[in-house]
N, C-alpha and C positions, 0 to 999 in steps of 0.2 A: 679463337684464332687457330683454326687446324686446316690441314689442307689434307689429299691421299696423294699417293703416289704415282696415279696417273703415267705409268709405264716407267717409271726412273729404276732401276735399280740399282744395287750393290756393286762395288768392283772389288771387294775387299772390306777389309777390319783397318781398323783405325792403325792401331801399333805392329800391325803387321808392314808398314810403309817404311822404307829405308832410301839410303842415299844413292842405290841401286833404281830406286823410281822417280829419279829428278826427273821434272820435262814430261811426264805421264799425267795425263790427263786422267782422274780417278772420280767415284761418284761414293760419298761417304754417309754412313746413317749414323745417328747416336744422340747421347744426354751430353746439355752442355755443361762442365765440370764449373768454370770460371769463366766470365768474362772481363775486359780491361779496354776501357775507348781511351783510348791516348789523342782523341780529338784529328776525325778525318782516317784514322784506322782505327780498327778495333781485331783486340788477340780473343780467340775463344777456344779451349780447350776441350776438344770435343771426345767425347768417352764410349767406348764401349766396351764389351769382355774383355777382349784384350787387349786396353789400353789404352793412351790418350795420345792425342796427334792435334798440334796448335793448326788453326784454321785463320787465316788472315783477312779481315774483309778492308779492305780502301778504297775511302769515294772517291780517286782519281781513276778507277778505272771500273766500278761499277754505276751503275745508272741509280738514279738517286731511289727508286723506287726498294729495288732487292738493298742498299745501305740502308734506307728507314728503317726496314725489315729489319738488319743485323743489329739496327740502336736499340732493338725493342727486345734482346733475348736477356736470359736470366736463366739463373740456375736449376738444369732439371727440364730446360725445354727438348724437345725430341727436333731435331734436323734432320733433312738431306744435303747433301750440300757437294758440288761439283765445281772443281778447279783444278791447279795444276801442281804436281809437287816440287817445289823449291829446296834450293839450299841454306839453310840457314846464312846469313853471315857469322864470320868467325866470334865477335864477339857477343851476337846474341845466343850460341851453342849452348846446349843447356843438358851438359856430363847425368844429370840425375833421371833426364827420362832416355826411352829404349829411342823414341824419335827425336831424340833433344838434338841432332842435325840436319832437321828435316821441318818443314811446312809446307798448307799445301795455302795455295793464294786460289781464296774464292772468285767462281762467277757467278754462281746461282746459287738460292738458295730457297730450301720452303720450309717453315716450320710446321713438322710436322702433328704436333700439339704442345701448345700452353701448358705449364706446372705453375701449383702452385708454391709458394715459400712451406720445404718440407718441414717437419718435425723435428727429423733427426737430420743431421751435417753426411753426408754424400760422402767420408773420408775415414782411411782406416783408424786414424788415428785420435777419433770423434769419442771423446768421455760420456758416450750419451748415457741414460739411464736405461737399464735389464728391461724393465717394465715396459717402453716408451718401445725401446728395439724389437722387442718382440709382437708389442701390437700392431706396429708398421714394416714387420720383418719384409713383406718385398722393396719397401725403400732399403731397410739395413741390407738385403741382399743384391743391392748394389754396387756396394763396397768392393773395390778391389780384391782387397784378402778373402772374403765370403766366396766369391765367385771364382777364384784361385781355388780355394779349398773344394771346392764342388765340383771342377773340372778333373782337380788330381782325386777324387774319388771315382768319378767315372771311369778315368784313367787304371784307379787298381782295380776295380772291380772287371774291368776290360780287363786286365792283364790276370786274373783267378780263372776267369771263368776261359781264356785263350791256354793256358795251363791244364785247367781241367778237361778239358775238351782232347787236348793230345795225348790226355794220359786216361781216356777212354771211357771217361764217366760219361750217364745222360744225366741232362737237364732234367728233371719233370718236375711240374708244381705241386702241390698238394693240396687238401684243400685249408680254408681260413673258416669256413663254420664248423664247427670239431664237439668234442666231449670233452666234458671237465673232468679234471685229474684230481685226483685224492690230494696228491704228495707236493711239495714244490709250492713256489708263490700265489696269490691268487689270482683267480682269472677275473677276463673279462667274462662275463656274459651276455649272450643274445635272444630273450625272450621269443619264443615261434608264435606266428598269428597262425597257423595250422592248427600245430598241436598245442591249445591253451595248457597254460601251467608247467612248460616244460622250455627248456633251454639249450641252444648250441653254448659252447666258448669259444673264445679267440684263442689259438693254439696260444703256450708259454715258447715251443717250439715243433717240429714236425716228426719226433721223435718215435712214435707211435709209426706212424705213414710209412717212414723212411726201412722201420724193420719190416714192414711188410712188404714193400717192395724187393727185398733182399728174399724175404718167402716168395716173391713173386717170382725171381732167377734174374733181376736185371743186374747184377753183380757189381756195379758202378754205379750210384745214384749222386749226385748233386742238386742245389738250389743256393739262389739268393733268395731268403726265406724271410719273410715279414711275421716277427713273433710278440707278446703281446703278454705282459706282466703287469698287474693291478696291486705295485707297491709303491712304498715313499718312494719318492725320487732323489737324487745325489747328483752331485756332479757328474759320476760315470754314471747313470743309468735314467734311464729312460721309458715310459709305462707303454711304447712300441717303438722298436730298435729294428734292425736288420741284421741278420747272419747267413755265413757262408756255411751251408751245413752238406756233409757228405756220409756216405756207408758204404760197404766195400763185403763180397762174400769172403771167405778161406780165406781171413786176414789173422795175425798175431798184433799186437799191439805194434810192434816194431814195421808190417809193414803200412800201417794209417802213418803213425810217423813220419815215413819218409815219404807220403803223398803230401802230408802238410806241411813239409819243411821244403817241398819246393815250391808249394801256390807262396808260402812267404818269401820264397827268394827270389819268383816271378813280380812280387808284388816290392821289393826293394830293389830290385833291377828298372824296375818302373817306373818309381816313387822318387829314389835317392841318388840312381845309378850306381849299386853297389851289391856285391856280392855278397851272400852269407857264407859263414866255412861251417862245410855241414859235415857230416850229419853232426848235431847241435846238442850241446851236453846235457847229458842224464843225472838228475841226483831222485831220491827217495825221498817220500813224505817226512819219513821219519829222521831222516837226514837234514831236509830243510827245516825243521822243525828245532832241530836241536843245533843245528849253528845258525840257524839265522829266526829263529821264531817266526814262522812266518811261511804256510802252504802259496806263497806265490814271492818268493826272495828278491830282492834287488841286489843283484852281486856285481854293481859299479862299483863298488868301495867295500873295501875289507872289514875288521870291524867285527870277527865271526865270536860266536856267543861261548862259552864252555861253563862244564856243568863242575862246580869244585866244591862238593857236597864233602865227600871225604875229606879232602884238604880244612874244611874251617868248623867241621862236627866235634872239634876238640880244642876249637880256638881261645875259648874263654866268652865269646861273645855270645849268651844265653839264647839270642835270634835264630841264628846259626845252629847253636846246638842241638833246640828246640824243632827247629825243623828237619834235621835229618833225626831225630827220633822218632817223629810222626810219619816216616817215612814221605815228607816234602823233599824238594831238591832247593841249593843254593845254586844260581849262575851268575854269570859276569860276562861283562864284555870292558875291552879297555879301547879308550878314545886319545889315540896318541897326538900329543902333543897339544891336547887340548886344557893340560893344568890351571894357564897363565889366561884361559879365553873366558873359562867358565868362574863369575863371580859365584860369591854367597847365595846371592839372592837365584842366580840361574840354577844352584842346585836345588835348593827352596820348590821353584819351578816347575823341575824336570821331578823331582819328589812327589808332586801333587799331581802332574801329567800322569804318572803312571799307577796312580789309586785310579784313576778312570777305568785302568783293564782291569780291576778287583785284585789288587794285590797290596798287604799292608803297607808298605811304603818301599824306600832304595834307601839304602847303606850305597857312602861314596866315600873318596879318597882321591886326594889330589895331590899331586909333590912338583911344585912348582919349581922353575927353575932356578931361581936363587937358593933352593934346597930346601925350604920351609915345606911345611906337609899340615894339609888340611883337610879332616876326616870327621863323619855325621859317626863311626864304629872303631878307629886305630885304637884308640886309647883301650878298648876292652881284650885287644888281640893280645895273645902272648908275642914276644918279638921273634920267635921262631915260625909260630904260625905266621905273623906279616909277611917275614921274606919268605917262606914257602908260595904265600899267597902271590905277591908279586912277580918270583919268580916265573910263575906257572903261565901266568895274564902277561907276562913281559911288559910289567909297568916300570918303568925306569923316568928317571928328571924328566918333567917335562908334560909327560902323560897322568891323566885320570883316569879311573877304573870304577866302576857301579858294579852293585849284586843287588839279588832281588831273593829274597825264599818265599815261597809258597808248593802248592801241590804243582803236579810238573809243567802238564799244559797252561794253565793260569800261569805261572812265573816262565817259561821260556816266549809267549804270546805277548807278555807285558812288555818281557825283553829287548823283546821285535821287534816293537813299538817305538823304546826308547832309541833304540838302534838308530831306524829312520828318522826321529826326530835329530837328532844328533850328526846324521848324513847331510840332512838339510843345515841346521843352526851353524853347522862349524866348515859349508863347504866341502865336504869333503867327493859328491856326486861328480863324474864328468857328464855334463847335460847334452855333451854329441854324443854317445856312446849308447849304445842299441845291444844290449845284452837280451839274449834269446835261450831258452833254456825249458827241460821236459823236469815235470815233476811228475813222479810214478808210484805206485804202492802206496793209493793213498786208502785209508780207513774202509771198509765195504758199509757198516754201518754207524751210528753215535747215537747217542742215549740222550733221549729226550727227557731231561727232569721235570717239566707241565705234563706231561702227557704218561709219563711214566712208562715208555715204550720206546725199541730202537725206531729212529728213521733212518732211512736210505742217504749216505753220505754225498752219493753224486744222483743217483734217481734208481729206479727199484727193477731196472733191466740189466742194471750192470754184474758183469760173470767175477766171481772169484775167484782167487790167485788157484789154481790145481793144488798146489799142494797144500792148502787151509782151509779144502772142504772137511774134514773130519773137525774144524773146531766151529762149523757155521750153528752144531746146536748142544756144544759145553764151552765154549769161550767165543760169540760173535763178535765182541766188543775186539778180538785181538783178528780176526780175519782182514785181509787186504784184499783189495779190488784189482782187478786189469783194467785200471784208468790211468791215464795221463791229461796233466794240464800243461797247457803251452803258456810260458810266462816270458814278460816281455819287460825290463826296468821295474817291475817290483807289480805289476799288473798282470792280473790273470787276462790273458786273450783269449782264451778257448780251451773247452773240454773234451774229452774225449775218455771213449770206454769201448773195449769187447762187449757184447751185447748177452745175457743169456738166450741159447735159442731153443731151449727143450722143457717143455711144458711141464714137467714134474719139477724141475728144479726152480721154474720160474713159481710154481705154486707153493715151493718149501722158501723162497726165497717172499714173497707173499707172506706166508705166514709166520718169518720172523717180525715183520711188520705189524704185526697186529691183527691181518685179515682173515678172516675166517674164510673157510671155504665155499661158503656161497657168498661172500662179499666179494671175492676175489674174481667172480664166475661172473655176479652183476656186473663188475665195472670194467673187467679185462676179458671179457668170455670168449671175446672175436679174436683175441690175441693170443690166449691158449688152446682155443679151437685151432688157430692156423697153425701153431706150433707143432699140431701133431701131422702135420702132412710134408713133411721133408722139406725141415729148414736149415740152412745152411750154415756154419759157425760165420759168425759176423761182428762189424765195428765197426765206429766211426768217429765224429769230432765237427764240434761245430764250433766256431769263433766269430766276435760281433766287430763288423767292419766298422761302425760307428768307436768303438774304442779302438780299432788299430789306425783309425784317420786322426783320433787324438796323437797317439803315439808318433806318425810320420807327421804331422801339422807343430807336435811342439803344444799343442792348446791343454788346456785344463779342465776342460768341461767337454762334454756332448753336445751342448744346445750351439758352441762354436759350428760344427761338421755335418750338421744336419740340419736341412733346409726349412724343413718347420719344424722345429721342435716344441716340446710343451714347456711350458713355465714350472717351474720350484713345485707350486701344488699342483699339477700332472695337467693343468689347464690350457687350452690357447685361448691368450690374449686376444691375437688378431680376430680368430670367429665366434669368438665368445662361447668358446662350448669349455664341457658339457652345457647344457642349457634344457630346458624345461621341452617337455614334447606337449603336442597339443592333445586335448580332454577326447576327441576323438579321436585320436591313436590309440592312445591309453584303454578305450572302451573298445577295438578292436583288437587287442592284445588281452584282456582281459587283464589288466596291470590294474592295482592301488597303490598309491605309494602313500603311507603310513609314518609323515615326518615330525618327529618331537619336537617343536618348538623351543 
């Protein structure tokens, strides 16, 4: 049962129809959401993107031929359907839809194709199962809120790239068959049927490209960039995502900033209807690190960490002491008013929580409001040291207070940890509140204990802070980067770095890496070749639109915001890939695949 459409077309969307179109004769296409024969009419709720608009068929005023028709539809059939739009009567008004004062009374109809009874329920609010949604994701991306979320995508991604464009960037693509990169996660790769035995990759991003077009003199460069990482998947991430990636010539850190602190305020003007108050606050790696544990903070809620090593090195509690003679640190953070919230067994808990970040255990203290006090460490404290201790953490009735000792990073990361979790378990998050913020001077390099060698904290192009080039080769481990991360509710959104552009420094910055000099020449040769021909000092910053559609949706996951996405183990359901290539591809590639059973 399918018909075409034979000259009909469209006059309009469904939910675009209001009380403003009584009396208009309208020609409507869509899936039928619901039907209801109340014997001699029949309601049919007809859907499209934007929305549903009740359809009336009654056999007193169509010919019985087009009503057989209407008796025969079910959920999921495809309509046309042409009549007139009516006012509801008052008491069929229906406050819960956008048309719920409006119908349109059929005269014609053609089904435009048959469905069958789908898999998954046509509704936002359908418990279906991950598995099931994503094998049939163009049904699931029927769904209202699906199709909302994808609209207001196009929507920011319209509103960056109308931003970027006035403030003088070009577009240009780059390419997507690339070279594999030493550093950073790993790639895909693309076996050549040209050159057997040899491989393109799927860029990780266009990093590479983007400084050479800066050596090219185009001084503005933009992309919505398709990039491509062959790691576990998470909830935020994804083994091919999208990013807005830009570079910029004769820039300072400060001025990338304020190119990106206004594509995000084009994109919440967009998004939310709401302004940012810019320019947008600045803290330090090492800042964020020491009151909030945590290179990307959530500072919705107070809660900040301090280091009170001094204070308890002579408290009596041997943990404590012990640690700051090893030269560890003790920290704290106090959780006010959470005494009387947090049982025995929650501390228990929160104690085993935080051996996950490798840290001995948490020392706690509670002083409940009836005044009773209850502590995993008080009893070993001297009572000077206590109220010193409290003092300091402004723990007073009512509030509990945690510390943790270990070495610094290990116990202020753990800290961070516990922080968060404690933000969530006790409430304390406002979940409207869009906190935006720069993290800067972060690490330039970190010591890889497997490998026994530094690697590149943010990637192996990023310029050092000027004044901590004299420690890049007797203290690397203490040099800082001209990077900045843009953090968004406790979520990194995007990176950013001054770029190095002078081929001697990029090759000493090379060889604190490990690479020798003719490693450095194989892998990077075209990019310290270009260096030497008048390049420009340069930056830029790239941010993944798929995590900032989390962010403006409210969602938790990625696989929400993007239209096919992969499953848990990097697969799609729906086409069944990866999936085996055929024995003549494979002999044309000159491929064996070699798999242990």
């Amino acid at each position: 049962m399918a018909e075409f459409l034979n000259g009909w077309k469209r006059t309009g969307m469904c939910a675009e129809l209001s009380l403003q179109d009584v009396g208009k004769e309208v020609l409507l296409m869509g899936w039928v959401q619901r039907v209801r024969n109340m014997g001699g009419i029949i309601f049919v709720w007809l859907r499209d993107r934007s929305g549903i608009v009740q359809v009336v068929f009654n056999s007193d005023t169509l010919n019985e031929e087009t009503y057989a028709l209407a008796e025969s539809l079910r959920g999921e059939y495809v309509l046309a359907v042409r009549g007139a739009v009516a006012k509801r009567d008052d008491a069929a008004v229906n406050e819960h839809m956008p048309t719920g004062h409006i119908e349109v009374l059929a005269s014609e109809l053609r089904v435009l194709n048959a469905a069958e009874t789908p898999p998954i329920y046509i509704e936002d609010d359908a418990k279906d199962n991950e598995a099931v949604r994503l094998k049939y994701r163009y049904l699931d991306l029927r769904k209202p809120n699906l199709q909302q979320t994808l609209m207001l995508r196009s929507k920011v991604v319209n509103a960056i790239r109308n931003y970027m464009d006035s403030q003088g960037f070009i577009e240009t693509e780059t390419p997507i068959l690339t070279k594999s990169t030493p550093e950073g996660a790993r790639d895909f790769v693309v076996p050549s049927r040209i050159h057997p035995g040899e491989c393109y990759a799927l860029p990780q991003s266009p990093q590479i490209y983007k400084q050479l077009l800066m050596v090219a003199g185009m001084d503005r460069y933009y992309q919505v960039a398709r990039c491509f990482r062959d790691e576990d998947n998470r909830a935020d991430r994804q083994p091919e995502f999208s990013q807005l990636d830009l570079e910029m010539s004769f820039v300072e850190p400060e001025d990338v900033q304020h190119i990106v602190e206004g594509a995000f305020n084009s994109v919440f003007k967009a998004a939310k209807g709401m302004e940012l108050n810019l320019p947008l606050p600045r803290m330090t790696w090492k800042n964020a690190m020491e009151n909030y544990g945590s290179d990307k903070p959530d500072t919705r809620f107070e809660m900040k960490i301090k280091t009170v090593t001094d204070l308890v090195q002579h408290s009596g509690f041997s943990v404590f002491e012990k640690a700051a003679e090893d030269g560890q640190i003790v920290c704290a953070i106090t959780a006010k008013g959470a005494a009387d919230h947090l049982s025995r067994k929650d501390m228990d808990a929160l104690s085993e929580f935080v051996k996950t970040y490798h840290v001995k255990g948490l020392a706690w203290y509670a002083q409940n409001q009836d005044g009773t006090v209850r502590s995993s460490f008080a009893k070993f404290f001297t009572e000077e040291a206590m109220d010193a201790l409290r003092k300091e953490m402004g723990c007073v009735v009512g509030d509990a207070m945690f510390l943790i000792a270990d070495k610094r990073l290990v116990a202020l990361t753990a800290m961070g940890q516990l922080r968060l979790k404690l933000g969530h378990q006790l409430n304390l998050i406002n979940k409207e509140a869009f906190n935006l913020l720069w993290i800067t001077e972060f690490p330039l390099l970190e010591w890889n204990e497997e490998n026994q060698r530094y690697v590149a904290a943010h990637h192996p192009f990023t310029m050092p802070m000027n004044e901590d080039f004299e420690m890049m080769d007797t203290a690397p481990e203490k040099v800082r980067a001209k990077s900045y991360d843009l953090v968004i509710n406790g979520i990194e959104m995007g990176s950013g770095s001054i770029r190095i552009h002078a081929s001697d420094l990029q090759e000493r910055m090379f060889s604190l890496l490990g690479f020798t000099h003719e490693e450095a020449w194989k892998r990077f040769g075209f990019l310290l070749e270009a260096f030497k021909y008048g390049t420009p000092p340069h930056g830029g910053f790239a941010f993944g639109i798929d995590r900032l559609m989390m962010i403006l949706t409210g969602r938790e996951n990625l696989r929400d915001v993007i239209a096919f996405p992969k499953a848990q183990n990097a697969s799609c359901l729906m086409m069944d890939t990866p999936a085996a290539i055929q024995e003549d591809q494979l002999k044309t590639l000159k491929l064996h695949f070699d798999i242990e059973e």
